[in-house]
N, CA, C and O atoms as CSV, one atom per row, in Angstrom:
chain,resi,resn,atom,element,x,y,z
A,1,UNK,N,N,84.589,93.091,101.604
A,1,UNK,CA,C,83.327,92.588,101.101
A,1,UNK,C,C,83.172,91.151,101.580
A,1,UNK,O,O,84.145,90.430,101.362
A,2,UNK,N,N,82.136,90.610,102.187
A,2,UNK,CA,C,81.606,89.392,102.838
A,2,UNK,C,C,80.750,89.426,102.567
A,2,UNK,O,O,80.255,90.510,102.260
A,3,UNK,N,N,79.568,87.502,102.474
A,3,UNK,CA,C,78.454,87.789,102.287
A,3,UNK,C,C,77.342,87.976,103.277
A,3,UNK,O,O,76.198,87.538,103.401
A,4,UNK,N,N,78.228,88.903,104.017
A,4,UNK,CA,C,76.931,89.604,105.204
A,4,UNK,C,C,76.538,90.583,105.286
A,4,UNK,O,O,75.727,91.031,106.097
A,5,UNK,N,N,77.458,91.432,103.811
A,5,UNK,CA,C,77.211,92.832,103.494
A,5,UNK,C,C,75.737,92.861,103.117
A,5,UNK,O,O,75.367,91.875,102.480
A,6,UNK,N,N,74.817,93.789,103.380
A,6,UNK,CA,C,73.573,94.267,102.986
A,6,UNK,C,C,73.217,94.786,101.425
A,6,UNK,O,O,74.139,95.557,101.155
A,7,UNK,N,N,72.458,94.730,100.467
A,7,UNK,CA,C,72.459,95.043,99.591
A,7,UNK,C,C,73.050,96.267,98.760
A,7,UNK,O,O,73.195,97.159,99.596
A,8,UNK,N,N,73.270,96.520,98.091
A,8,UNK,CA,C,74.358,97.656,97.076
A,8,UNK,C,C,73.406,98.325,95.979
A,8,UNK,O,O,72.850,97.642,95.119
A,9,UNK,N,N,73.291,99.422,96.053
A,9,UNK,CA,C,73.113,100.455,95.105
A,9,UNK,C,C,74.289,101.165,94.207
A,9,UNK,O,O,74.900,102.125,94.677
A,10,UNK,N,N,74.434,100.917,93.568
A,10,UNK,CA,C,76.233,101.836,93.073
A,10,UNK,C,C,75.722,102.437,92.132
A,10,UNK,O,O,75.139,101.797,91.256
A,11,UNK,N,N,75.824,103.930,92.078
A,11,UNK,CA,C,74.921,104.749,90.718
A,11,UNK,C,C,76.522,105.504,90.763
A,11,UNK,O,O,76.963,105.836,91.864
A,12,UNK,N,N,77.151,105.689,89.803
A,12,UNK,CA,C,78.014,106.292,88.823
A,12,UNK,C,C,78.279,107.176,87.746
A,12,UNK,O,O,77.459,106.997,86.846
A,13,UNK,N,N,79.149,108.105,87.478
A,13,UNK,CA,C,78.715,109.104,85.909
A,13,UNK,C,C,79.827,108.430,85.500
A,13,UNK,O,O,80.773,108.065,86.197
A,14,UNK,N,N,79.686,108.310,84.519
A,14,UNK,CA,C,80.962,107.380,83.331
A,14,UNK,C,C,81.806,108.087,83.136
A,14,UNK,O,O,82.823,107.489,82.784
A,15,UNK,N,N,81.991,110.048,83.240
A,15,UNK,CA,C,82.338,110.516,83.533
A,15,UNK,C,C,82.901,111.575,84.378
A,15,UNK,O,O,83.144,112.778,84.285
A,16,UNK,N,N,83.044,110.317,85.528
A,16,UNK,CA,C,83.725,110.826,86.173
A,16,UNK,C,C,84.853,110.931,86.894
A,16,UNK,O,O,85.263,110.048,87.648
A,17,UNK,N,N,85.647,112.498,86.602
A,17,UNK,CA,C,86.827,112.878,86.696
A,17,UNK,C,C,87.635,112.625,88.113
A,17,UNK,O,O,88.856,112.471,88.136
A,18,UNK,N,N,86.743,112.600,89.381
A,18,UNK,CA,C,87.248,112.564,90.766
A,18,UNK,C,C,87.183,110.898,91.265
A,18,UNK,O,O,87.776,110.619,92.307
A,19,UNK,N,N,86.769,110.267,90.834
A,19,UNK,CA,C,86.434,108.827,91.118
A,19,UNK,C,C,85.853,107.812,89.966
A,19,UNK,O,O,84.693,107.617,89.601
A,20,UNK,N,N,87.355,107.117,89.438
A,20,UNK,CA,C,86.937,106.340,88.149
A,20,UNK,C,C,85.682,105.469,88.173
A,20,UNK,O,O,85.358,104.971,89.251
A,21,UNK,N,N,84.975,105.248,87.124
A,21,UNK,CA,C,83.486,104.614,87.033
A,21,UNK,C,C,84.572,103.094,87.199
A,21,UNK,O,O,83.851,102.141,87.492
A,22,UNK,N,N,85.683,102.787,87.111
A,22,UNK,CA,C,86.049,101.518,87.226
A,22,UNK,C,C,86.259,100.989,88.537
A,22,UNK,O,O,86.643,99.826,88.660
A,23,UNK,N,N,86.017,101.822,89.668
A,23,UNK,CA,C,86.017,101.321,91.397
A,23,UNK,C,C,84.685,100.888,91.356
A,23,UNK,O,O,84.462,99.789,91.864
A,24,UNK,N,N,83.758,101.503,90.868
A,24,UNK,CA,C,82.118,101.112,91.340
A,24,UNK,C,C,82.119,99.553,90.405
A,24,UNK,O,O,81.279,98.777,90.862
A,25,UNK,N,N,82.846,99.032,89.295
A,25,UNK,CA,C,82.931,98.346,88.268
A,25,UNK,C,C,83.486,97.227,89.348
A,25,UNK,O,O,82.837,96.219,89.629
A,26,UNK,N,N,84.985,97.593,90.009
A,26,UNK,CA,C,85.405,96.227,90.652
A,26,UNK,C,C,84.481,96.104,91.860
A,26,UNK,O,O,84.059,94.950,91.930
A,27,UNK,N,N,84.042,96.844,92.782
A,27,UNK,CA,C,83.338,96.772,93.508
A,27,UNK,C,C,81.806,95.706,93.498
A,27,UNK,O,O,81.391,94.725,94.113
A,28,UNK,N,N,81.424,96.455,92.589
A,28,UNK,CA,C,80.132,95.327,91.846
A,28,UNK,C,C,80.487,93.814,91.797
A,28,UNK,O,O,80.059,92.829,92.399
A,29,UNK,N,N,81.481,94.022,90.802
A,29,UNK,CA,C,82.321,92.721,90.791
A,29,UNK,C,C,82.350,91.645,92.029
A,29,UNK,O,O,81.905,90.509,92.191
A,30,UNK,N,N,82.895,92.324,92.606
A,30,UNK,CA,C,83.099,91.788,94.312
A,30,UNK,C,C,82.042,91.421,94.737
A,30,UNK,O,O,81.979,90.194,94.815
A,31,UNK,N,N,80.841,92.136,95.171
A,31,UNK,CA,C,79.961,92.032,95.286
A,31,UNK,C,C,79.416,90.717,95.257
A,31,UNK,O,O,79.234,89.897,96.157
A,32,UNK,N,N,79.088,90.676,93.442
A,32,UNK,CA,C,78.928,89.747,92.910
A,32,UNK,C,C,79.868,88.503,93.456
A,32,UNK,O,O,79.100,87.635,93.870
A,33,UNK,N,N,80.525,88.307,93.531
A,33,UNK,CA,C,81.724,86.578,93.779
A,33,UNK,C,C,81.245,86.364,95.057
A,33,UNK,O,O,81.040,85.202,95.407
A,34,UNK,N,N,80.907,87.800,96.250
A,34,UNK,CA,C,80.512,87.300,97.631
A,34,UNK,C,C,78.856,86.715,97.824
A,34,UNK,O,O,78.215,86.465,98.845
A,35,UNK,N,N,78.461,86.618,96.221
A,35,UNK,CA,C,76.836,86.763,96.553
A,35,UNK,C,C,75.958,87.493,97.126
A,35,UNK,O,O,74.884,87.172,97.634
A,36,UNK,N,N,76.562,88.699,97.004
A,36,UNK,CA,C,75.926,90.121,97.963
A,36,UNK,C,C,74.663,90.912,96.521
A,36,UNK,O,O,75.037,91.444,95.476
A,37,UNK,N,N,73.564,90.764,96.872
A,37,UNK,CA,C,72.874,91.591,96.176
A,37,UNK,C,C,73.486,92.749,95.827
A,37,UNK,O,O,74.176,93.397,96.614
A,38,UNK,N,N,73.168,93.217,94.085
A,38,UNK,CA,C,73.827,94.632,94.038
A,38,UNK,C,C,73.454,95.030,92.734
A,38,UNK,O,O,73.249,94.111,91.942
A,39,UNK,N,N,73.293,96.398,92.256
A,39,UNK,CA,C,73.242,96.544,91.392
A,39,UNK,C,C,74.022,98.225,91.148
A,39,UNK,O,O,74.019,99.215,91.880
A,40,UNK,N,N,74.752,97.933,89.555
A,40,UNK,CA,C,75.200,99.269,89.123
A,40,UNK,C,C,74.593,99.713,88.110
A,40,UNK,O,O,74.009,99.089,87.224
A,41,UNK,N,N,74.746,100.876,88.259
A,41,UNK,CA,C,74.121,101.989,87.011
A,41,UNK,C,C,74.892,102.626,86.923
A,41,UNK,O,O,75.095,103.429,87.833
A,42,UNK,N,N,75.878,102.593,85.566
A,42,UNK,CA,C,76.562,104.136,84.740
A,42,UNK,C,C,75.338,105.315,84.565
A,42,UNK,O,O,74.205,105.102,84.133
A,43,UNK,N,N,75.661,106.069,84.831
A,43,UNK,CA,C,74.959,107.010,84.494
A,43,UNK,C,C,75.905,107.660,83.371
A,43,UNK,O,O,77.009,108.127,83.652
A,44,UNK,N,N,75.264,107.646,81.809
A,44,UNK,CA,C,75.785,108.150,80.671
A,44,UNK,C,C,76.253,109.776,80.454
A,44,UNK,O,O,75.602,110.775,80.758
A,45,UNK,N,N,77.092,109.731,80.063
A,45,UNK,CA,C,77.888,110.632,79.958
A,45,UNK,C,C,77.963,112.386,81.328
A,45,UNK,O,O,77.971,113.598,81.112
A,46,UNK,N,N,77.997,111.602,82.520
A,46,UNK,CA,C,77.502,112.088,83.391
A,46,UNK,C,C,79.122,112.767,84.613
A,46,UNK,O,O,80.162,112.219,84.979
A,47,UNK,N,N,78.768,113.579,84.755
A,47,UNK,CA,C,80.552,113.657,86.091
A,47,UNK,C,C,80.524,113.223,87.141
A,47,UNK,O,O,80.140,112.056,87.050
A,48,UNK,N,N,80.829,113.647,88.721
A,48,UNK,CA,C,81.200,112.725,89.315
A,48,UNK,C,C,79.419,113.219,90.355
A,48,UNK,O,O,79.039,112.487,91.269
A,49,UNK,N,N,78.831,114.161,90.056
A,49,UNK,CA,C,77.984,114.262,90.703
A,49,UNK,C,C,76.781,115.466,89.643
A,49,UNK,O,O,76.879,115.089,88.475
A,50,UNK,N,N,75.952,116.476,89.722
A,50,UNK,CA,C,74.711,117.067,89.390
A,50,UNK,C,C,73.163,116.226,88.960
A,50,UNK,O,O,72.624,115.130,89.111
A,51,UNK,N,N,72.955,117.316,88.453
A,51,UNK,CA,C,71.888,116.689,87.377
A,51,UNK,C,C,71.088,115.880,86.988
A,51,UNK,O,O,69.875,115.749,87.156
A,52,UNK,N,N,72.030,115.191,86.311
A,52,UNK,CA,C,71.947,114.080,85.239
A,52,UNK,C,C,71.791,112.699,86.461
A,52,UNK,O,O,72.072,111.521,86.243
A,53,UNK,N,N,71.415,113.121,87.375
A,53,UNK,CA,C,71.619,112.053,88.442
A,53,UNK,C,C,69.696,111.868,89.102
A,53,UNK,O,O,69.000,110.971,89.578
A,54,UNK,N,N,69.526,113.479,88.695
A,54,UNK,CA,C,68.363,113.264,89.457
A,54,UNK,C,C,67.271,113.160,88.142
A,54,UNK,O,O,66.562,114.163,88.069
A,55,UNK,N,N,67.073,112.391,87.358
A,55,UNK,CA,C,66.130,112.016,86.604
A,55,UNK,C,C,65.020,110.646,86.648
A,55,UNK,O,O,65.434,109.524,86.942
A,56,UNK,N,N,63.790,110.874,86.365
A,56,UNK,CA,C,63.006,110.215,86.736
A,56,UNK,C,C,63.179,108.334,85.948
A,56,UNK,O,O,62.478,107.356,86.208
A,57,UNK,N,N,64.053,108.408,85.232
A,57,UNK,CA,C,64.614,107.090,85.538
A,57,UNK,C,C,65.432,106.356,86.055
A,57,UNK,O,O,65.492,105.137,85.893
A,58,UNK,N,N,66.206,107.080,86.785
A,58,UNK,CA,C,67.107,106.835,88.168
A,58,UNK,C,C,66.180,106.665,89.106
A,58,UNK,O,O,66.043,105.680,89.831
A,59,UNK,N,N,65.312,107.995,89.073
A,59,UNK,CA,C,64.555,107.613,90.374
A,59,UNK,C,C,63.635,106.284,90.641
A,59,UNK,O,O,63.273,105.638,91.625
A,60,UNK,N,N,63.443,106.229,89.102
A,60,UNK,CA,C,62.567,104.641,89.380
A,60,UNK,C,C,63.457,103.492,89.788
A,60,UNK,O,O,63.194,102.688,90.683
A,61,UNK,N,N,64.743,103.504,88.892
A,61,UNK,CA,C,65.509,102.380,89.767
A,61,UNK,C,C,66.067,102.264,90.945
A,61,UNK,O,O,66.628,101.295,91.457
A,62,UNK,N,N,65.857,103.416,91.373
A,62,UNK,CA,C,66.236,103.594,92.988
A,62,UNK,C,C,64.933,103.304,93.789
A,62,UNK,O,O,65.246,103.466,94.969
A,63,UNK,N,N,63.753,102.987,93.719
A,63,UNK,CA,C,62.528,103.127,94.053
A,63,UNK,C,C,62.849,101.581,94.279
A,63,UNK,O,O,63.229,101.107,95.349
A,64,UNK,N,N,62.585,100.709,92.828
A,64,UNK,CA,C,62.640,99.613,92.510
A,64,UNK,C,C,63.563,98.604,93.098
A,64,UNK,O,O,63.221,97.464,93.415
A,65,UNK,N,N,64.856,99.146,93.230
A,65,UNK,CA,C,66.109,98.666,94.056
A,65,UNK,C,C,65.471,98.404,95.630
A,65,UNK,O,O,65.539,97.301,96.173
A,66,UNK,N,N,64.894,99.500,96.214
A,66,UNK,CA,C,64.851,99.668,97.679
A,66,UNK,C,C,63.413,98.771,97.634
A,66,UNK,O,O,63.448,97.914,98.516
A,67,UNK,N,N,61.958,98.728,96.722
A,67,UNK,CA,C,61.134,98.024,97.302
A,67,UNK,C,C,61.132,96.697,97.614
A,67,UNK,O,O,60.175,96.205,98.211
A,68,UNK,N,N,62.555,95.699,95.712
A,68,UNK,CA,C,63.480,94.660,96.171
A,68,UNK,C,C,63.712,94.115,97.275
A,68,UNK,O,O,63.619,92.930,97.596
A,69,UNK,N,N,64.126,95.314,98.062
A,69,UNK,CA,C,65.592,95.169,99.268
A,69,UNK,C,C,65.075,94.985,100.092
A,69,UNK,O,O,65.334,94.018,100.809
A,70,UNK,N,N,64.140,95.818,100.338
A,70,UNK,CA,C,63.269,96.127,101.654
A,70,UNK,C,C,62.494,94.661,101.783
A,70,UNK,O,O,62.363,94.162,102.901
A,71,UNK,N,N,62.086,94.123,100.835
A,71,UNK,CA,C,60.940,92.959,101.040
A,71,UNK,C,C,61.437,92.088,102.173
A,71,UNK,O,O,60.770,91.123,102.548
């Protein structure tokens, strides 16, 4: 992580079993200390992928994230 990395989306299920929600946690972290735009979202009580991912308030912060980014 450098601060020449491009902006960060990190969307996560809190539960999830294949990849702890605590890598996307230090990651962010990092992020953050390099001054790299970023943002995380737990997704609540969610696994490591379905569903619960594609709801229309994800989708807005993914909308919102990219019109941000894009500017």
């Amino acid at each position: 992580v450098d601060e020449n990395d491009p902006p960060f989306l990190i969307i996560h299920g809190e539960k999830d079993d294949l990849v702890s929600p605590r890598q996307s946690q230090l990651l962010s972290s990092w992020l953050t200390v390099k001054a790299v735009s970023n943002e995380l979202i737990i997704v609540k009580d969610a696994p490591h992928f379905g569903p619960m991912f594609d709801v229309e308030e994800i989708r807005t912060k993914v909308m919102a994230f990219l019109q941000k980014s894009l500017d």
